[in-house]
C-alpha positions, -999 to 999 in steps of 0.1 A, spaced: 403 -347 -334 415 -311 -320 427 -287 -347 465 -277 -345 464 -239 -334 431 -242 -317 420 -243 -284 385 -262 -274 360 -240 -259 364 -231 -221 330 -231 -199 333 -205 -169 300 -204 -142 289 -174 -136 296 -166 -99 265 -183 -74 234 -165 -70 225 -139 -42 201 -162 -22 166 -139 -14 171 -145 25 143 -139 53 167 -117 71 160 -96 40 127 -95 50 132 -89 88 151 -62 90 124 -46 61 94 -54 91 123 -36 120 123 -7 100 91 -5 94 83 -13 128 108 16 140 88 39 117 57 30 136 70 32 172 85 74 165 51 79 147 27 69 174 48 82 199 41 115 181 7 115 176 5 106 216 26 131 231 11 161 205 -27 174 215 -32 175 181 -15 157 156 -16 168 122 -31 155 95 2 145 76 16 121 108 -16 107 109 -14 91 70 21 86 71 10 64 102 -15 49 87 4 42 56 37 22 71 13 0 97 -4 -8 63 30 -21 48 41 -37 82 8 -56 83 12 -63 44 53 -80 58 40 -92 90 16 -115 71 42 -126 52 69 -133 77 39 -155 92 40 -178 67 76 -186 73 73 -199 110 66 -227 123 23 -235 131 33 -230 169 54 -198 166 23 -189 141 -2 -192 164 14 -172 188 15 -143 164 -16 -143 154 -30 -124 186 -4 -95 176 -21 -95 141 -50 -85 152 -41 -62 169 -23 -44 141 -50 -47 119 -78 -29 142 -53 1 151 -49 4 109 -83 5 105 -91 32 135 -63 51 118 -72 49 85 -112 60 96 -96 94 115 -76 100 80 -104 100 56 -122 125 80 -96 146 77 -97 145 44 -129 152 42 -127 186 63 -98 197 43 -119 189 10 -148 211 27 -124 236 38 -116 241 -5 -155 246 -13 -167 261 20 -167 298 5 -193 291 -19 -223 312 -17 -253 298 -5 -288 305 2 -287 324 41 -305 293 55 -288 265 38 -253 280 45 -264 285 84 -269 240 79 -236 236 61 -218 255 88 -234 237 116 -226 206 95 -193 215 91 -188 220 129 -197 185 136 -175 170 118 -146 192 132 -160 178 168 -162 141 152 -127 145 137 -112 157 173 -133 132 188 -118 106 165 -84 116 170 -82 115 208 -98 80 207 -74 68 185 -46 84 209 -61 66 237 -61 34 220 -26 39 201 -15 48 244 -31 18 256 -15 -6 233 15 16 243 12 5 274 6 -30 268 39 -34 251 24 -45 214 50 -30 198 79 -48 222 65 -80 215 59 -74 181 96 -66 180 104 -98 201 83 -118 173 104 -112 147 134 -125 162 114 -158 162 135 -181 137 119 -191 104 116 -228 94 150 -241 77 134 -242 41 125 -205 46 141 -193 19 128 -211 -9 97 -204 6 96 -165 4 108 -163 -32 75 -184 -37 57 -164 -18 64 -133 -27 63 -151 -66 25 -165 -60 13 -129 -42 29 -106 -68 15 -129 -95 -20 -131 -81 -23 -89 -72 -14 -90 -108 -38 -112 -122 -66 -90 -102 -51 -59 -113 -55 -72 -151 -91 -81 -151 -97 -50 -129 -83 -28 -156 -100 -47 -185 -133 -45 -165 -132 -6 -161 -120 0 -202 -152 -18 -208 -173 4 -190 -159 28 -164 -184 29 -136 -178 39 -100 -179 6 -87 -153 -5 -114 -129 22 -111 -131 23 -71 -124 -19 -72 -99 -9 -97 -79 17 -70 -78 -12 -47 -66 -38 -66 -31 -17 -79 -31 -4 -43 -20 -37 -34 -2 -48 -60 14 -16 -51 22 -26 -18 35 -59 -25 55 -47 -52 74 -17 -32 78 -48 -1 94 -69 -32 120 -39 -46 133 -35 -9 138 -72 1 147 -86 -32 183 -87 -45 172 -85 -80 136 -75 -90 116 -72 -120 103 -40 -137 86 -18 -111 46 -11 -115 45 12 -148 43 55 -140 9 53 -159 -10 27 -134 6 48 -103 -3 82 -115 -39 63 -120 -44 51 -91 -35 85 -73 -59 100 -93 -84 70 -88 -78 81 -49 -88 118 -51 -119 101 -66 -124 76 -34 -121 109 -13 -142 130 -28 -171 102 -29 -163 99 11 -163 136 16 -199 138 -7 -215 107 8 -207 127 44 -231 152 40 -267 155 56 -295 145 36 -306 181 37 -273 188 22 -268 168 -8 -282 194 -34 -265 219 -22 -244 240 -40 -208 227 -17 -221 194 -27 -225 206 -64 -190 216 -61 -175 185 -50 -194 168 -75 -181 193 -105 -143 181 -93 -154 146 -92 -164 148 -125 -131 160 -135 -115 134 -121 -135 108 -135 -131 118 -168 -90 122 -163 -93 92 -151 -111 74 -179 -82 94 -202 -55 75 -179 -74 41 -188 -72 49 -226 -36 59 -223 -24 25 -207 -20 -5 -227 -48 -31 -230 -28 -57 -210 -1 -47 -188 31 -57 -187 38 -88 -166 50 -77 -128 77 -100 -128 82 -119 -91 115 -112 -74 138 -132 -94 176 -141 -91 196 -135 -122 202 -171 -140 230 -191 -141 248 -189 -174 275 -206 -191 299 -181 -198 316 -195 -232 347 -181 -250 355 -187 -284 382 -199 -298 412 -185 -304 442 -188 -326 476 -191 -312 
């Protein structure tokens, strides 16, 4: 029986959830895309292209191959197929860019120790060292301009750009939430027994599988934050800073396992190896600093319905 003065409870829905759309995701890969196209039309029209448009290129075709395998999994098995061929083709032009990068990061980590005093002999080898890898690092750059004009030429990025105006199957939408839930979740996972892996003991091999591992949960979480309509908490500060520093470390074991075997006990490789010592043990700090389990990296989520109830009040 209703109390006299009293209204029953009133139940208002919360207004319908943003849907997480494929568009979303397409017009993330046509930016990126964009990005791409000015970038190598840079590096092919400048003689030599510096060092900072060549890893800003090879970072954004990293996150468009990192979408473009995604958006794959929305189409249909024909319209898959199809891309396929394109994919490949992405992925070697990453991979020659990325190879030209770490050589330059391995003449500008040279360039820091190169006025350390050596024996008159020894420095006459590290300079005639260091001269090849200038003429391997030019060498490297113009063959990556020549394959960045052929593919130019060959129109990958047009049909790339055709591609993604391929439409996705109807349940697309459902399906990216899960994908994007079941990738985040499973970079996560590795990230986890990555990090528990390197506490335990913090070798090399440990910390450098560790740097890849939040690389790409890296990846997949800055894909999520830009597609997503809501998100969950972003990769904590403490794992990026570490696996920045956890790169310097990658570097400096490229730039040291460069050298000639007449080299390695010199005193610029004694240098490098002093600063990779550093960063190893700032490294094994940042480990200690983070929490033994991280905090769940929550998938791309849609804020849940609620029942909105107001209480009752007297007339």
């Amino acid at each position: 029986m209703r109390q006299r003065g009293y209204r029953t409870p009133e139940v208002e829905r919360a207004p319908p959830r943003p849907t997480l759309r494929p568009e979303r995701l397409t017009a993330e890969l046509r930016r990126l895309l964009a990005d791409v196209d000015r970038t190598v039309a840079e590096v092919i029209r400048l003689p030599h292209p510096t060092p900072e448009s060549l890893h800003h290129l090879h970072r954004e075709m990293r996150r468009f191959r990192l979408g473009l395998l995604l958006w794959e999994r929305l189409l249909t098995a024909k319209d898959r197929e199809a891309l396929r061929p394109l994919t490949q083709r992405v992925k070697r032009l990453t991979r020659l860019a990325g190879q030209v990068r770490d050589r330059d990061v391995v003449l500008a980590l040279l360039d820091k120790v190169k006025e350390v005093r050596g024996e008159p002999e020894e420095t006459r080898r590290f300079q005639r060292f260091l001269a090849r890898l200038r003429d391997d690092g030019r060498t490297g750059r113009e063959l990556l301009r020549a394959f960045l004009r052929s593919e130019q030429e060959a129109h990958l990025f047009e049909d790339l750009r055709a591609a993604l105006g391929r439409p996705s199957r109807v349940t697309a939408a459902a399906e990216l939430r899960h994908i994007l839930s079941d990738v985040g979740l499973e970079r996560h996972r590795k990230v986890q027994r990555a990090h528990r892996k390197a506490r335990r003991r913090p070798t090399p091999d440990r910390l450098h599988r560790l740097r890849i591992r939040v690389r790409q949960l890296r990846q997949i979480s800055d894909l999520t934050g830009r597609i997503a309509p809501h998100r969950g908490p972003p990769l904590p500060r403490g794992l990026r800073q570490l696996q920045d520093r956890l790169g310097h470390i990658h570097d400096l074991d490229v730039a040291l396992a460069s050298f000639d075997a007449n080299l390695t006990r010199s005193p610029w490789a004694a240098a490098l190896r002093t600063r990779r010592r550093r960063e190893r043990s700032a490294a094994r700090s940042g480990l200690a600093e983070l929490p033994t389990r991280l905090p769940e990296a929550s998938p791309p989520t849609t804020p849940p319905r609620r029942a909105v109830v107001r209480r009752s009040v007297r007339r």
